[in-house]
DRENBAMI-285820 format. One record per residue: residue in three letters; z, x, y of N, C-alpha, C in turn. Coordinates in steps of 0.001 Angstrom, whole numbers, padded with zeros to 6 digits, always signed. Atoms other than C-alpha are relative to their C-alpha. Layout:
BEGIN
ALAZXYZXYZXY...
This chain:
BEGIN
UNK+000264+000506+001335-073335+062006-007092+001263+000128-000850UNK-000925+000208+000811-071101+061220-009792-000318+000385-001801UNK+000124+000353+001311-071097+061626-013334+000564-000439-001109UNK-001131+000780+001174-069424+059347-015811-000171+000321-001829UNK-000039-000584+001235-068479+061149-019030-000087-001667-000994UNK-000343+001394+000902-068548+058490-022089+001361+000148-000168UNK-001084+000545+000769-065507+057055-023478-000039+001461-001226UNK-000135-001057+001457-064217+059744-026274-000379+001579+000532UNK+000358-001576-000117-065770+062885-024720+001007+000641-000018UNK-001148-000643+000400-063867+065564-025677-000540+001026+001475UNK-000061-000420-001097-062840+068288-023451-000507+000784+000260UNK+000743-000797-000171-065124+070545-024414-001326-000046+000551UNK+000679+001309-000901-067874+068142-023213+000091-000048+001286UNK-000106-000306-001484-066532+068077-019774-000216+001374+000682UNK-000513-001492-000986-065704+071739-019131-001772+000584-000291UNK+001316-000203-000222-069272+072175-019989-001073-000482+001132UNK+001017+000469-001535-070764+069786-017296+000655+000573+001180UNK-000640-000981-001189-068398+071406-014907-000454+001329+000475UNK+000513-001445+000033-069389+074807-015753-001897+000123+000590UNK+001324+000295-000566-072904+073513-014910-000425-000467+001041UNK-000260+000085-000782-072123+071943-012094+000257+001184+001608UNK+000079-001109-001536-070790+075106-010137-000756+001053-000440UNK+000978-001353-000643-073323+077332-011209-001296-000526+000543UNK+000618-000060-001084-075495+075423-009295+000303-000079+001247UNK+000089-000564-001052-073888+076444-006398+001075-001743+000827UNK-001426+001194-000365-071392+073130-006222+000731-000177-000413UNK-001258+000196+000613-067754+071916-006864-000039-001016-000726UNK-000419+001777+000629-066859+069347-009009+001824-000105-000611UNK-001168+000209+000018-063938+067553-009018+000120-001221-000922UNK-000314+000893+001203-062492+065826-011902+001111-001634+000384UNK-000899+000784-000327-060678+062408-011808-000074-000778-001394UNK-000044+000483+001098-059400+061306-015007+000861-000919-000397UNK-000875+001296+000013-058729+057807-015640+000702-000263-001745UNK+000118+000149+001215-057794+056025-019062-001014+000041-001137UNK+000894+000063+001226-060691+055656-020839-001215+000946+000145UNK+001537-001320-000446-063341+058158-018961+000497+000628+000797UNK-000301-001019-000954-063174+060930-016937-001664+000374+000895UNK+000975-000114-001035-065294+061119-013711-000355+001361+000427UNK+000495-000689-000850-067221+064015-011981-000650+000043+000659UNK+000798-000466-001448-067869+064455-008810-000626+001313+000839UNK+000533-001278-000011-070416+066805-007753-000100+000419+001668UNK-000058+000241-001555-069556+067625-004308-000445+001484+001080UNK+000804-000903-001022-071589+069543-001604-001501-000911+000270UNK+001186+000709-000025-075424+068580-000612-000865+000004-001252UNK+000508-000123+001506-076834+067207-004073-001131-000548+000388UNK+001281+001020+000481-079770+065707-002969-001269+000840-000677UNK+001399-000926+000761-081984+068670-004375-000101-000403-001671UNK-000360+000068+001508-080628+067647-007770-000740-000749-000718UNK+000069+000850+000737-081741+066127-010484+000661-000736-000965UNK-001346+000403+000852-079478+063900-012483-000460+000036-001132UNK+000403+000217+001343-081700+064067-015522+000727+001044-000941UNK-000460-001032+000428-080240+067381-015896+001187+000292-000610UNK-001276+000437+000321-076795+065869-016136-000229-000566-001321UNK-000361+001352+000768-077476+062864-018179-000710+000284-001834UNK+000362-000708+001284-079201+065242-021223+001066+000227-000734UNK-001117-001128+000756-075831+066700-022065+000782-000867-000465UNK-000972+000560+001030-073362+065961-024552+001231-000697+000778UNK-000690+000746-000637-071272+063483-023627-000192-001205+001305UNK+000025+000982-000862-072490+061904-020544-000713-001109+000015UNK+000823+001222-000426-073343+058473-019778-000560-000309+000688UNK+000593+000269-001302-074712+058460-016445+000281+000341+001193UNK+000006-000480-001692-075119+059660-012909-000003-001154+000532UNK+000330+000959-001065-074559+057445-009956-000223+000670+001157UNK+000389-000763-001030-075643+058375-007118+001168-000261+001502UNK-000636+000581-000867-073194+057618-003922-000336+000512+001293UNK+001199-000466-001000-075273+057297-001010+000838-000312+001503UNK-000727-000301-001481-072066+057001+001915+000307+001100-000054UNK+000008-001487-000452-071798+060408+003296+001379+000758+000017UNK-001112-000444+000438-067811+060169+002417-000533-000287-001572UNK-000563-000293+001202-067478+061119-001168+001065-000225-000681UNK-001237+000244+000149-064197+061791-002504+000343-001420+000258UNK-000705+000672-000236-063034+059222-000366-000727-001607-000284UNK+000655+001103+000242-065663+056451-001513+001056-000479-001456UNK-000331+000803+001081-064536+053639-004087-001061+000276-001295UNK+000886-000072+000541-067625+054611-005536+000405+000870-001153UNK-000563-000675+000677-065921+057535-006834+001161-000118-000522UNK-001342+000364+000217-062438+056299-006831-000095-001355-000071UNK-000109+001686-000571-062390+052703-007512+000987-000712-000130UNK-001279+000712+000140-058773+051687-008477+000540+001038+001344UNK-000659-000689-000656-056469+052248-005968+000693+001109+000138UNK-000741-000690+000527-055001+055259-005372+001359-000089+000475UNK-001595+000291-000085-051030+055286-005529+000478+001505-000168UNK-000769-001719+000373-048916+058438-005417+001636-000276+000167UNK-001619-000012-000415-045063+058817-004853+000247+001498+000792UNK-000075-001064-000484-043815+061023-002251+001861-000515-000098UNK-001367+000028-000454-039625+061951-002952+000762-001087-000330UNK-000368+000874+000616-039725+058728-005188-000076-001468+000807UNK+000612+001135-000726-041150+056568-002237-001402-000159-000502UNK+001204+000699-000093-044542+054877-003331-000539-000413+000862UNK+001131+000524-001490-047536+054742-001225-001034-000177-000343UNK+001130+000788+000921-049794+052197-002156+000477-000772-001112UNK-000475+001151+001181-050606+049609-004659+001055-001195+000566UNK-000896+001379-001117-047985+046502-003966+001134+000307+000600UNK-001213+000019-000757-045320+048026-002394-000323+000911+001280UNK-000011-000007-000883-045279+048039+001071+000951+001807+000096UNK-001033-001112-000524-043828+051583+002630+000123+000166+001555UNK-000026+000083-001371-042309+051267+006121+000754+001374+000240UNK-000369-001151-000619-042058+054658+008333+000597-000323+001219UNK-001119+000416-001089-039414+054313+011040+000519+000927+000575UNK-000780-001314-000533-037795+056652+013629-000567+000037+001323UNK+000399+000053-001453-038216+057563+017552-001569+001019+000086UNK+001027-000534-000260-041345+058634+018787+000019+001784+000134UNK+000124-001889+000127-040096+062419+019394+001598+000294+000058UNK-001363-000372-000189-036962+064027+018584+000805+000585+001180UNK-000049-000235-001461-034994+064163+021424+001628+000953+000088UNK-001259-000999+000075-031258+065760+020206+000533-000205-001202UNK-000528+000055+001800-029053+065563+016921+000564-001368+000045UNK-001159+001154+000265-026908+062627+017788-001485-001389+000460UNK+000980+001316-000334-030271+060228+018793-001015+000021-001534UNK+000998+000229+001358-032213+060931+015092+001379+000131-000657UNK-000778+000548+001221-029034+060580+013053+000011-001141+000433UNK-000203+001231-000068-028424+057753+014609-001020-001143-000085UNK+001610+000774+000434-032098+056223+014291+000166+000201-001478UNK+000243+000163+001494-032073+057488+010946+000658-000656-000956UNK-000889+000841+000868-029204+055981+009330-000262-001579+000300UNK+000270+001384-000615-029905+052622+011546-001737-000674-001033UNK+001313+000475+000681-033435+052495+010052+000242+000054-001748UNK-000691+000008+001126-031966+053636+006478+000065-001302-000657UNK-000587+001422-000142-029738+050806+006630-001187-001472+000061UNK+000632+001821-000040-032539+048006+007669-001052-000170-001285UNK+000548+000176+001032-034407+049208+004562-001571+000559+000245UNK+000837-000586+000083-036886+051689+005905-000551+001061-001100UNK+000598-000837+000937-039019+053958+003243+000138+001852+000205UNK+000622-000889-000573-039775+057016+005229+000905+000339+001680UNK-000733-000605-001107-037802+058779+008412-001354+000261+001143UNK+000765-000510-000876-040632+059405+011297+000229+000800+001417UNK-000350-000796-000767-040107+061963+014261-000560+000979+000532UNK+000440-000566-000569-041984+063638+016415+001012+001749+000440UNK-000694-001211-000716-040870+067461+017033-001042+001030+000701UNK+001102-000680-000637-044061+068597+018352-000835-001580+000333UNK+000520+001213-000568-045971+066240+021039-000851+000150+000778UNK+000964-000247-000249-049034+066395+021582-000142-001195+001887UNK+000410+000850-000703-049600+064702+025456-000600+000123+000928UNK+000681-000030-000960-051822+064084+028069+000401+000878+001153UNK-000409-001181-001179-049764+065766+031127+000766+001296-000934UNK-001021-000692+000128-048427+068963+030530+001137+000364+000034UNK-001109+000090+000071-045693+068293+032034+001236-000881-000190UNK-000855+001883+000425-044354+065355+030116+000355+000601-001799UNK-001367-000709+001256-041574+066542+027311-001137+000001-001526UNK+000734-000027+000532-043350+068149+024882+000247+000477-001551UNK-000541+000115+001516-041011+067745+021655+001179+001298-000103UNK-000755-001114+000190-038140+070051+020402-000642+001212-000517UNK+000821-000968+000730-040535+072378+018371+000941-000042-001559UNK-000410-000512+001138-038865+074162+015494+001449-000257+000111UNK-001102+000798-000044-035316+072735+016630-000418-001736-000419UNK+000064+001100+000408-036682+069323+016193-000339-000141-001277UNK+000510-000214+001564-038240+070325+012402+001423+000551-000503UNK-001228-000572+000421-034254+071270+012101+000635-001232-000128UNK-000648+001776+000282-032783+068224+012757-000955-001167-000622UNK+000632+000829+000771-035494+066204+010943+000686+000083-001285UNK-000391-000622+001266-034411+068393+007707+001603-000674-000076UNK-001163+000435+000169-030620+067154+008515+000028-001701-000121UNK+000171+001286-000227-031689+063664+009365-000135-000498-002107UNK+000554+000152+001926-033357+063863+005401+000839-000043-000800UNK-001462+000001+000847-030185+065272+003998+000828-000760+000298UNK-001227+000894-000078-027943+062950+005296+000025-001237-000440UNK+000053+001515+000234-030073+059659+004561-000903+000076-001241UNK+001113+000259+001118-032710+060537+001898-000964+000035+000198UNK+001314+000469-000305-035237+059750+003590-000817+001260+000311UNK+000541-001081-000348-038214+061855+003491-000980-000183+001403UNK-000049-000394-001052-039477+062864+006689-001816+000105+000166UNK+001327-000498-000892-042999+062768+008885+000166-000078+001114UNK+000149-000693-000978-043983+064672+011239-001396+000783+000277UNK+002000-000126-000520-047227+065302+013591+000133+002017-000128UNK+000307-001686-000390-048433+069070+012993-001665+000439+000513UNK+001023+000012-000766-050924+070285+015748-001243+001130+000038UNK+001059-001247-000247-052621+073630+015219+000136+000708-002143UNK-000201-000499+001093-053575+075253+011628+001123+000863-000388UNK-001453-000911+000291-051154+078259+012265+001004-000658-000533UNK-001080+000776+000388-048351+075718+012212+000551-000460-001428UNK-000246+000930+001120-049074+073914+009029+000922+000533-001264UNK-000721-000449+001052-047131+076393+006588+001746-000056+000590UNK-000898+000448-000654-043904+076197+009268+000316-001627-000251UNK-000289+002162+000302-044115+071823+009168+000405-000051-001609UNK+000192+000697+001707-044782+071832+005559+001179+000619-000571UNK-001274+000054+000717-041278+073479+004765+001186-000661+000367UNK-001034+001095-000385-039647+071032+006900-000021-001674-000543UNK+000977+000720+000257-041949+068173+006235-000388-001037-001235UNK+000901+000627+001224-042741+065768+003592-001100-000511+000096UNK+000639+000323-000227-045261+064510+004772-000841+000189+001778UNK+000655-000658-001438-047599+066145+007870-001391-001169+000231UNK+000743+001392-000741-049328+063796+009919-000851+000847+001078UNK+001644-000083-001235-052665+064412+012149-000130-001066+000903UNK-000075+000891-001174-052393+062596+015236-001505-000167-000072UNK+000883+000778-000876-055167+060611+016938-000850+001095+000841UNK+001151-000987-001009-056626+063429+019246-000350+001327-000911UNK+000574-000712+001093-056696+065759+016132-000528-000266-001103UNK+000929+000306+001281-058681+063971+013851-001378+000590-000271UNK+000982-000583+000471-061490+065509+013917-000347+002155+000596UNK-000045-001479-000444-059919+069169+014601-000062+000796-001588UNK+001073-000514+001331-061975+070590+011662+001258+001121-000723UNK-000427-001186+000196-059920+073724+011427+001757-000376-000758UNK-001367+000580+000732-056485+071804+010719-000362-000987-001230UNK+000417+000821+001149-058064+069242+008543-000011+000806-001390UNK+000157-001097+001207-058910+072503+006026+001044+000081-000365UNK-001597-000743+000141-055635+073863+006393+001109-000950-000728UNK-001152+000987+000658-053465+070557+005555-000501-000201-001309UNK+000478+000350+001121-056078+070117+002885+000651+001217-001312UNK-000322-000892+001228-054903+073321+000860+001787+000311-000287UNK-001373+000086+000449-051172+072574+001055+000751-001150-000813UNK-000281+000546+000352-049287+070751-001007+001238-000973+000047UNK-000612+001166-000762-048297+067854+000900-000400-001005+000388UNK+000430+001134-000239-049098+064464+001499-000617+000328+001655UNK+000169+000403-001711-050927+063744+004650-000336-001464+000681UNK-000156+000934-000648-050499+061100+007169-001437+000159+001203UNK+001307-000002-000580-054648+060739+008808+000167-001256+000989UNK+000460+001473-000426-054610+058617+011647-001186-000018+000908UNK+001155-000179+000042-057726+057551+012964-000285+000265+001804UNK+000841-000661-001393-059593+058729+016358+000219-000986+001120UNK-000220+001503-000320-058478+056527+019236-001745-000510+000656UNK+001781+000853-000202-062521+056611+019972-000458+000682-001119UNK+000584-000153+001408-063487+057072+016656-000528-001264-000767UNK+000586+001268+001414-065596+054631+013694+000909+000271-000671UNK-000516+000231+001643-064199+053662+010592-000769+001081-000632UNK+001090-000992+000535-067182+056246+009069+000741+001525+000195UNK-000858-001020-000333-065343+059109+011160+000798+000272-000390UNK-001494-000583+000651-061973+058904+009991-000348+000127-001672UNK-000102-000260+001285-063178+058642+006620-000658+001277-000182UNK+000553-001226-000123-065208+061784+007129+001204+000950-000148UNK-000801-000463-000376-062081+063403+008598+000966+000243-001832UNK-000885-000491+000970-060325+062859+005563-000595+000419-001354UNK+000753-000696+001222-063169+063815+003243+000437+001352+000202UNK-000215-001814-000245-062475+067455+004914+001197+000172-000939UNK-001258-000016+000606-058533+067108+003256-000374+000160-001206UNK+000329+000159+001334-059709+065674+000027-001082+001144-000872UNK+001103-001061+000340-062524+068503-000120+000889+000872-000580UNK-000345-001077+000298-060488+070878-000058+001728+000223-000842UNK-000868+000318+001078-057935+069594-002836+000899-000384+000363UNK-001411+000595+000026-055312+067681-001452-000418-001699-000063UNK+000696+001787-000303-055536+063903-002630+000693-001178+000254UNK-000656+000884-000573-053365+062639-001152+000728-000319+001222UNK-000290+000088-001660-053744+061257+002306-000099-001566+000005UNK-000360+000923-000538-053077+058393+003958-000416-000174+000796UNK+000961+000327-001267-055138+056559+006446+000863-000549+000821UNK-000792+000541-000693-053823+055258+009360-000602-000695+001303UNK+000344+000885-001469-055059+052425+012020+000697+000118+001316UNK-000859-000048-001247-053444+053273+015314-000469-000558+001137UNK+000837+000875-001637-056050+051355+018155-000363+000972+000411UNK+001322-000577-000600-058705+052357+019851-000008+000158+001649UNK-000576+000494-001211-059162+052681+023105-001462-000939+000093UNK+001073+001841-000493-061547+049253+024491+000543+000380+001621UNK+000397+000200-001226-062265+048184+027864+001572-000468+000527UNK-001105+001062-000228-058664+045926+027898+000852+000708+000322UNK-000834-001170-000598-055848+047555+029898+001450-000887-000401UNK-001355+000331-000200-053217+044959+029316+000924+000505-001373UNK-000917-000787+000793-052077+046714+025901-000633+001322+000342UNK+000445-001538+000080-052178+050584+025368-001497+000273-000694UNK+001383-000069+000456-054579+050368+023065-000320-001161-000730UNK+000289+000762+001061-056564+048066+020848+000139-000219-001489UNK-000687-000318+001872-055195+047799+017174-001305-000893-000210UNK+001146+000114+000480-058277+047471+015146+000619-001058-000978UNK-000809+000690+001542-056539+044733+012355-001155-000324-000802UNK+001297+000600+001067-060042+044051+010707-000760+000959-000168UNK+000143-001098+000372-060273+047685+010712+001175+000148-001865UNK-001258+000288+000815-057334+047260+007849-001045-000190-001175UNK+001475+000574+001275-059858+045470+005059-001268+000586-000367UNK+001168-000429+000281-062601+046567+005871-000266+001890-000406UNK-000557-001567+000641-061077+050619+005260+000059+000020-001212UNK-000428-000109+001871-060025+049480+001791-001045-000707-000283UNK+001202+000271+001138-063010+047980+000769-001036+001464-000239UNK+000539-000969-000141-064549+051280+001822+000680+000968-001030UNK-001100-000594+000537-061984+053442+000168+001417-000118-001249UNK-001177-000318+000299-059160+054100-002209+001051+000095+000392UNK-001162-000948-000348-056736+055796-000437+000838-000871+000814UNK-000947+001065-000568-053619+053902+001192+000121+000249+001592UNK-000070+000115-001451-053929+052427+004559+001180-000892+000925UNK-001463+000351-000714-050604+051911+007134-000743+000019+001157UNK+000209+000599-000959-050747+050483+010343+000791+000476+001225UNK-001188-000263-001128-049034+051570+014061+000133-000711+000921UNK-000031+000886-000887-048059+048695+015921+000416+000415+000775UNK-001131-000900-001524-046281+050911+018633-000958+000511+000486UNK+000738-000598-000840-049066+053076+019715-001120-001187-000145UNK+000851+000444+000069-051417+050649+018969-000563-001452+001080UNK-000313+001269-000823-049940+047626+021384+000886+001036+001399UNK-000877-000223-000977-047774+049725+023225+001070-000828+001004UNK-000824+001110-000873-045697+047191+024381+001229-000172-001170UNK-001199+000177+001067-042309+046816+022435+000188-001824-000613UNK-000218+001138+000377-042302+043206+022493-001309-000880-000752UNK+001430+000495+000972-045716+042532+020641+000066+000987-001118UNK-000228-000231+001093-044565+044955+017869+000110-000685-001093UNK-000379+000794+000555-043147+042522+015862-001212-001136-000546UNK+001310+001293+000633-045948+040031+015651-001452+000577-000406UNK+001947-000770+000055-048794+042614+015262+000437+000614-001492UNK-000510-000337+001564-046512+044066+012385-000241-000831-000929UNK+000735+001371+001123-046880+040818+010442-001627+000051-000280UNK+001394+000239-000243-050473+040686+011342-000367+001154-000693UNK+000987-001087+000521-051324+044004+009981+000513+000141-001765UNK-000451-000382+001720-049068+043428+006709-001116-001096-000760UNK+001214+000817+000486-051260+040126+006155-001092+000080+000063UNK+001534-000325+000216-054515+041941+006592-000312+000682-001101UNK+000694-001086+001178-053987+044215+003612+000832+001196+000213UNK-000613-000970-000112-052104+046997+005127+001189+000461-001508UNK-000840-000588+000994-049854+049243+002728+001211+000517+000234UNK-001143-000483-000417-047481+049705+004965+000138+000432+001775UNK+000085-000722-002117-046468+050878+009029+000566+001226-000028UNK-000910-001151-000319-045202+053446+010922+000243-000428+001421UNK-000689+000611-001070-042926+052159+013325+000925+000890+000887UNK-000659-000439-001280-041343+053591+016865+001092-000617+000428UNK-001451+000512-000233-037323+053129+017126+000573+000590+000740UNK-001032-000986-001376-035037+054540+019769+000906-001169+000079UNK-001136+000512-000377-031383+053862+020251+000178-001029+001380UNK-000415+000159-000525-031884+053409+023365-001698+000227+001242UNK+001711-000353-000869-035870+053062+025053-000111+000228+001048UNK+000199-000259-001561-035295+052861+028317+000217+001722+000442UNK+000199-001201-000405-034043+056563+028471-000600+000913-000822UNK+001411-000731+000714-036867+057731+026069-000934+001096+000577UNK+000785-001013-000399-038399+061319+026800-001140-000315-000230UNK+001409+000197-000190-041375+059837+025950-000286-001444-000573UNK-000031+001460+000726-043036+056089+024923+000756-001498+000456UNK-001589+000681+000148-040168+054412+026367-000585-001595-000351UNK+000162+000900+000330-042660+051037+026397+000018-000772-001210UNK+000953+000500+000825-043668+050935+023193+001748-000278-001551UNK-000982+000237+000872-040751+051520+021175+001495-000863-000403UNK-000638+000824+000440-037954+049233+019465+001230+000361-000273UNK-001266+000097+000073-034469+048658+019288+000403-000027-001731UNK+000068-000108+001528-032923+049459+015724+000570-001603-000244UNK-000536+001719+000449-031653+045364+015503-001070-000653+000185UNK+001494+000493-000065-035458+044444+016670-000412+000392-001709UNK+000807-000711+001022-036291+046647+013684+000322-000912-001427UNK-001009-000020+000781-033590+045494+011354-000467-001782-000112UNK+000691+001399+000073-035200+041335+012048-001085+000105-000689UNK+001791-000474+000605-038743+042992+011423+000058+000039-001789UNK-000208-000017+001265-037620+043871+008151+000484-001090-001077UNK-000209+001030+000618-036385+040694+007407-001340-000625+000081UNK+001685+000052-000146-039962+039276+008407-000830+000384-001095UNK+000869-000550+000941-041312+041470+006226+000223-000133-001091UNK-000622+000282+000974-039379+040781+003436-000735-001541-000522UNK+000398+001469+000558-040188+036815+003533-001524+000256+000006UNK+002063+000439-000444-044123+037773+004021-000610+000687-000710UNK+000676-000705+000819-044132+040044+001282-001093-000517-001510UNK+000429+000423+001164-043922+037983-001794-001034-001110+000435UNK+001239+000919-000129-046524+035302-000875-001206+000898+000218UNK+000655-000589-000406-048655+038039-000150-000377+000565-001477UNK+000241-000799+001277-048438+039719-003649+000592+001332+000315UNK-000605-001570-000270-046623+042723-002030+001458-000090-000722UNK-001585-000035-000179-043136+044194-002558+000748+000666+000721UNK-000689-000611-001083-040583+045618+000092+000800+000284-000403
């Protein structure tokens, strides 16, 4: 449930329905636009009565919001939300492209991605230093050397930096390297990290379940938003389907139908999502003209001798076209790059 203060309520008005709010035994979380200020009464309200609300000074009305995400409903949030991470914007009309090799592999292969991607007019640095993969014994990231050279990669180009972090312990380690900590695909619904990223103060990068609903990931990131961080980022990466000739299935009508559901800004991964390097490019378009807010794209100097991915990922002069692409497909679109 919701409750929409009137126009004018003062603030003494609010901190009163608040105060009433958690002493019955729930949170409420404030979101205060221009002309009203919202509360959301968040835990299981259905015992409630809203009459109880809608007596008190100031308010205009309860709504009730009957999808089982909260927070992350439009219901509650209905303008987009936009944030800036490091003076990059994410969300709203400007496109933000994340760029960089799938996992850091030494110092001289992420400067040289990073400045290359820099240069073609990427937003965001991306880099795996922890890698989550199927065999054990398939290269399993630099660790806390690769969260070293990310940090140099940052200082040298600007660019702020994501990176996948896998276990709760971790998350206070990432998050001083980190601008942005990202939840892979097989940890989306690892409850215990979801909390944890939620109470730091850092953007997060949510991408969604590769057998997961649309319903799920938004769940997933209700856990974040619960627990006060509001600002995450969804992320379409493909599914897995019956079809073997890509890696996975990129959901693109997953894209629309997220943001009609939601607020919160949704980016696209044509690399894990196609796995194929040479259908990057055209699935990238495809996911900027569905609505997307942006990618996160897989670059390597040099793919073929790639510790990991080697299919999926792109040449920085592939990248460096893409961006031109994206450029002509912005403005007809209403975006900006």
């Amino acid at each position: 449930m919701i409750i929409v203060m009137r126009s004018g309520a003062t603030a003494q008005q609010v901190a009163a329905v608040v105060r009433r709010v958690e002493s019955m035994g729930f949170r409420a979380h404030l979101s205060e636009g221009e002309e009203r200020t919202i509360i959301g009464v968040i835990g299981d309200e259905r015992p409630i009565d809203p009459g109880i609300f809608e007596l008190m000074e100031g308010v205009e009305r309860t709504v009730p919001i009957l999808r089982p995400f909260k927070l992350a409903s439009r219901d509650f949030h209905p303008q987009d939300s936009v944030f800036s991470i490091n003076g990059v914007t994410i969300g709203g009309k400007k496109l933000c492209i994340m760029a960089g090799p799938c996992a850091v592999e030494s110092r001289q292969q992420i400067l040289e991605v990073a400045h290359a991607v820099k240069e073609a007019g990427a937003h965001v640095l991306r880099g795996g230093a922890f890698k989550p993969r199927t065999s054990p014994y398939s290269f399993q990231g630099l660790g806390l050397r690769g969260l070293e050279l990310l940090a140099e990669a940052r200082e040298e180009t600007g660019l702020p930096v994501v990176t996948e972090v896998m276990a709760p312990e971790a998350v206070s380690m990432v998050a001083r390297y980190a601008d942005i900590l990202q939840i892979g695909t097989r940890n989306m619904q690892n409850f215990a990290l979801l909390q944890a990223v939620g109470q730091v103060n850092k953007p997060v990068l949510l991408k969604r379940g590769m057998m997961s609903t649309i319903e799920e990931l938004l769940m997933a990131a209700e856990y974040i938003l619960a627990n006060g961080n509001s600002r995450v980022i969804l992320c379409e990466r493909g599914i897995r389907t019956f079809e073997k000739y890509t890696r996975n299935t990129l959901d693109i009508n997953a894209i629309p139908a997220i943001k009609q559901l939601t607020h919160l800004p949704v980016i696209a991964d044509p690399s894990q999502g196609t796995g194929k390097w040479d259908l990057v490019v055209p699935v990238s378009r495809a996911c900027i003209a569905a609505g997307a807010d942006g990618l996160i794209i897989e670059v390597h100097p040099n793919p073929e001798e790639a510790l990991s991915d080697q299919a999926q990922q792109i040449r920085p002069e592939v990248f460096a076209k893409l961006m031109e692409d994206l450029r002509a497909l912005a403005g007809p679109l209403g975006r900006e790059l």
